[in-house]
Structures are given as C-alpha cells and as structure tokens.
VEXBA-881170 format. One record per residue (C-alpha): x, y, z. Coordinates in steps of 0.05 Angstrom, whole numbers. Layout:
REM residues N
R      xx      yy      zz
R       X       Y       Z
...
***
This chain:
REM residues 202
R      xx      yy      zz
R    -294    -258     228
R    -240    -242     276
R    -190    -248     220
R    -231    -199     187
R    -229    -155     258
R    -152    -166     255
R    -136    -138     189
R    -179     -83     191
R    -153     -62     267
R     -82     -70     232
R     -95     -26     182
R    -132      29     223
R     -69      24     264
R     -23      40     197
R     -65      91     174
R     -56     131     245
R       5     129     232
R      13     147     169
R     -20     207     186
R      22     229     244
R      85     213     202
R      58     255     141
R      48     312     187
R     115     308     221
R     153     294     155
R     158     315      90
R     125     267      51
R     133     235     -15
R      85     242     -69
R     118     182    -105
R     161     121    -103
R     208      88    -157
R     248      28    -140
R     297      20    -180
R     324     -48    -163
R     319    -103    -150
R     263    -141    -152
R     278    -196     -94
R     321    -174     -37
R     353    -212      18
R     353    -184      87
R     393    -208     146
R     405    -190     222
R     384    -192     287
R     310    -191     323
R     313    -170     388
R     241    -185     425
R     240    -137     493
R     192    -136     545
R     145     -75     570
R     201     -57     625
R     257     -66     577
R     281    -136     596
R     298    -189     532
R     254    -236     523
R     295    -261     457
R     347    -240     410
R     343    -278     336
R     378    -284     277
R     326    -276     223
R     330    -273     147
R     280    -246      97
R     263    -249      16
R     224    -195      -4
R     198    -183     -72
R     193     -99     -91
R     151     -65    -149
R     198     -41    -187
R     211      -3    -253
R     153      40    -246
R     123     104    -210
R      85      87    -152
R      48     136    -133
R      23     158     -63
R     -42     159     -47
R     -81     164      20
R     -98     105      33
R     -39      46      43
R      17      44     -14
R      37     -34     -36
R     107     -25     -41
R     131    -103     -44
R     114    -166      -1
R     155    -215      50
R     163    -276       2
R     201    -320      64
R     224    -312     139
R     272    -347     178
R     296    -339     258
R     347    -373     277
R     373    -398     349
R     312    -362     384
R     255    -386     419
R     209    -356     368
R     174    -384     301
R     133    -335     244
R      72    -345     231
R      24    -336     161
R      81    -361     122
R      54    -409      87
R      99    -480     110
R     136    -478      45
R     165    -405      51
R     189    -424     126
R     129    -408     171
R      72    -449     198
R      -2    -465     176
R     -35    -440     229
R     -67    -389     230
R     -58    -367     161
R     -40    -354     116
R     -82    -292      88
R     -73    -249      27
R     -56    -193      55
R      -6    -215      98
R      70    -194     102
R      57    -136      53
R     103     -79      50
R      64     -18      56
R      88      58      48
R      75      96     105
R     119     164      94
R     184     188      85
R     242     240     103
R     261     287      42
R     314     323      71
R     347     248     100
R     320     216      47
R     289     150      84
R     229     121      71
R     180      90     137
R     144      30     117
R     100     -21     158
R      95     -98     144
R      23    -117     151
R      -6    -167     204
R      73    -192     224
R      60    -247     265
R     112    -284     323
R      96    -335     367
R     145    -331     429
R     173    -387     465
R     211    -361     515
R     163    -376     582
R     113    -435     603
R      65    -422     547
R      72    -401     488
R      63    -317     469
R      27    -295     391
R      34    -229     386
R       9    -198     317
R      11    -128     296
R      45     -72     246
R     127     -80     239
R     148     -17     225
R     216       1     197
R     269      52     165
R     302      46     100
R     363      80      93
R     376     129      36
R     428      85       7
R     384      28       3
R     437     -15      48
R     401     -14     114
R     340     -29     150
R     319     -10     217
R     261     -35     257
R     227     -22     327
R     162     -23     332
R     113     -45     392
R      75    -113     377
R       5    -131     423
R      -4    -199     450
R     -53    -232     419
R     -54    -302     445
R     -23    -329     506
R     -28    -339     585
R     -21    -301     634
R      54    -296     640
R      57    -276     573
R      73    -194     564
R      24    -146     547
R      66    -133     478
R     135    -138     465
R     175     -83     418
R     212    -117     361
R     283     -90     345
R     326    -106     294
R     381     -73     248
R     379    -115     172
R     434    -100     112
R     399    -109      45
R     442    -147      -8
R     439    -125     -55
R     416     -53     -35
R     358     -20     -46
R     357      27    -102
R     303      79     -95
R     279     151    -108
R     235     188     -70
R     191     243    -110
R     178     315     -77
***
C-alpha cells in the first residue's frame, strides 16, 4: 500500500509539472525518435544539500531503451518515452535502488513496473529541448552515520542535438535518521553516445 501511495504521489508530482511547463513553454503535440533504440549515458551526479553543501559527487552511467520509429503522440496524461534498462555510480557513497540486482541495483525495495520510466513532460519549440522526468528514481546515500533513501521525480533536459543531458531536480528523503537532509537536489550533466535523434511536432 505505501508503494501504491508512492507511485501515485510521484506521478501527481509529474503531472504538476507538466502543467506548469506546458503553460510556460510551447509544447509539443508529438514525439518521433529517430534513433537509437538503446543509448548509453555517462557523467557526473552531484548530490547537494538544502544549504548548498555536497553531500556526494558520482560517476554514473545509464542504458536506456527509447520508442522509436514511430509518432508518439502527446496526450494529457504522462507520455512513455523509453525506460532506464541499467545504472551505475561509481566512487560515491551512493547505490540505486529498484534495479533489479542483475541490471546493477539492489533488491530491496523493488523493483516495480513502473519504475525508471522515461516520461514526456514538455518541451521548448523555439530551443528545441524536450523536459522529461524519470519515474520513482531512487538513491540511497551513504555519506553520514546512517544511511539516506531519498525517492522522487529526476527531471532532466535533452539537448536539441540529441548529445546532451542535463539534470537538477530536488529529491525528498524518504528513509533515514535524523542527520539525514530533508531532500537533496541531484545534478548532473550526461553526453549520449550515440546521440539522440529526435523531432519535436508543433
């Protein structure tokens, strides 16, 4: 049941802002990714406190696996646009979590369906970027006495050239002690290989 609470609170959460970004931005009414159809992402995670302070900097690499070769259309409610297929941080105090053990994360306490999708949130005609969120991203945090899960919407930036991928995004604790921070806000700058080829339709 409070699995159940924690999707649908992550998904309210998308959907707000989805509708602040479709009112700020000219939106989309359709999506075509071109190619390809599994992507490799790699960078840096940078994990910073409410006041600013690091609590970790990672070097993390993603597989993701993209609809492509077809219209996808926009609708109101969330737009599947892919799915995380493995994650990897590297010399950090930090592991993923709802991967299941074979694609790199732990067992507990997932995985679920609908985690690590790649949802369409809006996008920037005149730049040409597309916003996306990746559904219930989940970190545990190692960097204190006790561990830190935090577990929310990882929002990002696509570039229009399909090369790069920009994230910051605010993520609330969800387990942890008392030393842990009320939420951290993920960072990160990614370079696609091989880029993303996508159009964006008025």
């Amino acid at each position: 049941m409070g699995t159940h609470r924690a999707r649908a609170a992550v998904a309210a959460a998308l959907l707000v802002v989805l509708l602040a970004s479709a009112n700020a931005l000219a939106t989309s009414t359709g999506i075509q990714i071109i190619e390809p159809p599994l992507v490799t992402q790699q960078g840096v995670l940078t994990f910073r406190e409410p006041l600013g302070g690091v609590v970790a900097v990672c070097n993390a690499t993603f597989t993701k696996t993209l609809i492509t070769e077809r219209l996808i259309p926009v609708l109101p409610e969330l737009v599947k646009l892919g799915k995380v297929t493995s994650g990897f941080l590297s010399e950090c105090p930090a592991v993923l979590l709802n991967l299941p053990p074979v694609l790199g994360g732990q067992p507990e306490p997932g995985p679920n369906p609908e985690s690590w999708d790649i949802s369409y949130l809006s996008s920037n005609l005149p730049e040409g970027e597309l916003n996306f969120g990746i559904l219930e991203f989940q970190v545990q945090v190692n960097a204190g006495p006790v561990p830190c899960l935090y577990q929310g919407a990882l929002l990002g930036t696509l570039s229009t050239e399909g090369m790069f991928l920009n994230y910051n995004a605010p993520l609330p604790l969800v387990a942890g002690g008392a030393e842990c921070p009320a939420f951290v806000t993920v960072e990160g700058t990614f370079v696609n290989a091989p880029p993303i080829v996508y159009v964006l339709l008025p």
